[in-house]
N, C-alpha and C positions, 0 to 999 in steps of 0.2 A: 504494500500500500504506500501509497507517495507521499512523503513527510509534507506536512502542512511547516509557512513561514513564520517563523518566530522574530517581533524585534523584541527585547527590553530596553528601557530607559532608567538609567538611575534618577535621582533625585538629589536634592540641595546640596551642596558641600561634598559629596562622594563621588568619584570617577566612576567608569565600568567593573573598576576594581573588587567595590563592593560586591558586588555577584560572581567573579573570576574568580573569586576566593575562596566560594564552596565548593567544591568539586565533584561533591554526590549533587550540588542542586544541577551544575553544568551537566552532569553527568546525564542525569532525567532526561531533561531537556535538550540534548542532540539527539535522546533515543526518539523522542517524540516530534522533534522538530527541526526545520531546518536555521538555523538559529547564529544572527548578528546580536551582540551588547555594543551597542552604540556610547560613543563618550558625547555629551554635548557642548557645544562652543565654548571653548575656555576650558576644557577640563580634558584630563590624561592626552589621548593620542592627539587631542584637540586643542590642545592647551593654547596654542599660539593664535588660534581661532580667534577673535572679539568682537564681541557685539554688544553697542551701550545704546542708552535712553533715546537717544538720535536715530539709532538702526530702527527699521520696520520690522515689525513680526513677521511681517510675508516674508522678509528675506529669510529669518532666523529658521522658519519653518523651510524651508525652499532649503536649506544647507544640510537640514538634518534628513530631509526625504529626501534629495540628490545618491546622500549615504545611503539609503536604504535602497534606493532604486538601483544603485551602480552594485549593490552588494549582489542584490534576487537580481540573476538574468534569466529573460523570457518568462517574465511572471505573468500568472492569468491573473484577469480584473475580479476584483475582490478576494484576493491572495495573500494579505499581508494582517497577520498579528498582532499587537501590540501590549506587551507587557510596561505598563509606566507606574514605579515606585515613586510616589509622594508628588513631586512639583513635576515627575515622568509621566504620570497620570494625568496632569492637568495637562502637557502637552502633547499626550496622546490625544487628550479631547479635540484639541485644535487640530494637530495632522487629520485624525478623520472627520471633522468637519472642512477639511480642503481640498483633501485626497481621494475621491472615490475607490480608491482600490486597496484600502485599510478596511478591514472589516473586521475581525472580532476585538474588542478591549479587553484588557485586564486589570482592571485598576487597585493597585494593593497601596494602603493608607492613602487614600485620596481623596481629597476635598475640593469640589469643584466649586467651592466659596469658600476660599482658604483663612478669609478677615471678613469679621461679622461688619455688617450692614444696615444700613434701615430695615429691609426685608432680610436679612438672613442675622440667626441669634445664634447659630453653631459654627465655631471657629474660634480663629484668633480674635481677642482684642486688638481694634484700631490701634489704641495708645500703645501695648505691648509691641505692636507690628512695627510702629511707629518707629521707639524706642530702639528698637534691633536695626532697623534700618541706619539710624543716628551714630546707633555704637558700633555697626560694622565698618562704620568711616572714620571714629573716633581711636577705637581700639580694636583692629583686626581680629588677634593672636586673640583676647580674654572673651570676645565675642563669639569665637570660631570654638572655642574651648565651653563656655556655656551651651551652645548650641547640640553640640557632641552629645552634651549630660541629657538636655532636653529629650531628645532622640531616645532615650534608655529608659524615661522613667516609665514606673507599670511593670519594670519585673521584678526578682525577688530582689534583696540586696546582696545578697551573698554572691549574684552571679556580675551586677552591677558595674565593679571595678575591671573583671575581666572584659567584658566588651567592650566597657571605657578604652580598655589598653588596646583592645584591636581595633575601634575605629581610630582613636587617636595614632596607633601605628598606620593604619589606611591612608591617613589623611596627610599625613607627615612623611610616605615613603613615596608619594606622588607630587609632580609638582599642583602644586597650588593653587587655585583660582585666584583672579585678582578681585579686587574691590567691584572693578568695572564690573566682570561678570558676574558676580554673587550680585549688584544690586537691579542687572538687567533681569537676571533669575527672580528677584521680590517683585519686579514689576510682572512678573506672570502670576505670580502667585497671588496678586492681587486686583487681577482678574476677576470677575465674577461670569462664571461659566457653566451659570445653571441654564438657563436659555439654551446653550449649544447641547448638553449634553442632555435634554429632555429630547432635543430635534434630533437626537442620530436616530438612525432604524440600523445600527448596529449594533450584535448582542453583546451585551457586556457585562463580565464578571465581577464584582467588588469583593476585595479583602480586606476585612477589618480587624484590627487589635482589638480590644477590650478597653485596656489598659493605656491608650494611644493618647497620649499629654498634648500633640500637636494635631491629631485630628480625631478630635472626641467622639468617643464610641456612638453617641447619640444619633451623630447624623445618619444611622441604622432608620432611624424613625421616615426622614424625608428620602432616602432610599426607596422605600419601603411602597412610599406614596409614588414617586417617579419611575420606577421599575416596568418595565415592560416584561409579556409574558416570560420572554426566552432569557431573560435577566437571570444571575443568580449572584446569591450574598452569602458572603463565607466569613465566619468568624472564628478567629485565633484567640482563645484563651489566655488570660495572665501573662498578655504579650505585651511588647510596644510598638515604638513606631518603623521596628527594625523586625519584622519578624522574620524574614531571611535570615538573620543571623542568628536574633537570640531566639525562635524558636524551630529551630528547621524540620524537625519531625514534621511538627505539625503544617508547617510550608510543604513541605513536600506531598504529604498526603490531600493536600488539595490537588497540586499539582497534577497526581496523578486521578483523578479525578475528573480533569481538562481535556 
């Protein structure tokens, strides 16, 4: 049977790296798929990439589907997957709201209204968003280092410090994103992209933590409401916003599930 295409997308602060690093998840996923992990602008293979508050999204969007085009040759139309972890997801929303030949989603910790709203009460605080945006120009390193912790909380503490040390090893063994990129990245995430992702009529999966500090378990409820039939929602347990790494059992056995 002929592997179906797989992309993933990582999310804020972490290269492709963050998923090259499990090797039972890689592993799954060449048996089931034919499968690129995409870096995005400014980050790992990509690093020298840049795109700021000036650039267009059509461009930024247009550079990361170039990648995925040039990777699938001779792809049929509506052949292309998308896995997008956290600010991955929001920009899966957008490729298939552009692309007609992206067709399933995977959205794991995603908030397709990532900063609460007049109309939206689940997410971030404005002010907090706010804040981070201020102190990622003010204080790179202490902001990139709280950020890490955020990412973690929702599991036990005992396991805590050890992921601390592998993303902080992650993030430190790769070159960097700059300022520029991390704050063109807030400007996506501050998007409000419920509108686009009610209009796809592509089926899509959501993964949710429980335990998820950046994208609160709750928005399960307005899922729930949005959902088309072929939709499905999957919930990872005493997780966080990282469940690829800190919970992979239970990642996996979704996966195989897909």
């Amino acid at each position: 049977m002929q592997k179906k295409n797989l992309v993933i997308i990582h999310g804020f602060l972490q290269s492709s790296e963050i998923f090259y690093k499990n090797q039972e998840i890689i592993n799954i996923l060449h048996s089931k798929y034919n499968l690129l992990i995409i870096d995005l602008p400014g980050y790992g293979k990509n690093h020298s990439i840049k795109f700021n508050n000036a650039t267009k999204l059509n461009n930024y969007l247009d550079f990361i589907y170039i990648q995925i085009q040039s990777y699938f040759n001779n792809i049929n139309s509506q052949d292309i997957n998308i896995l997008g972890w956290s600010l991955g997801g929001n920009i899966a929303i957008l490729l298939a709201q552009k692309y007609p030949i992206i067709n399933n989603l995977i959205l794991l910790c995603s908030n397709p209204c990532f900063v609460i709203n007049k109309t939206n009460n689940i997410g971030m605080e404005q002010s907090i968003f706010e804040n981070f945006h201020n102190n990622l120009q003010n204080n790179y390193s202490k902001t990139i280092n709280k950020f890490l912790k955020l990412q973690l909380l929702g599991i036990e503490k005992i396991k805590f410090k050890i992921y601390y040390d592998q993303l902080n090893e992650l993030f430190n063994s790769n070159k960097k994103p700059n300022i520029e990129t991390l704050l063109f990245n807030l400007d996506i995430l501050n998007l409000d992209l419920r509108e686009s992702l009610i209009n796809l009529e592509n089926k899509i999966t959501y993964i949710l933590s429980d335990n998820d500090y950046l994208v609160p378990y709750e928005i399960i409820k307005y899922l729930n409401i949005i959902k088309k039939p072929q939709d499905i929602i999957y919930t990872i347990e005493n997780s966080s916003h990282i469940p690829h790494l800190t919970n992979t059992n239970n990642f996996l056995d979704i996966l195989h599930m897909l």
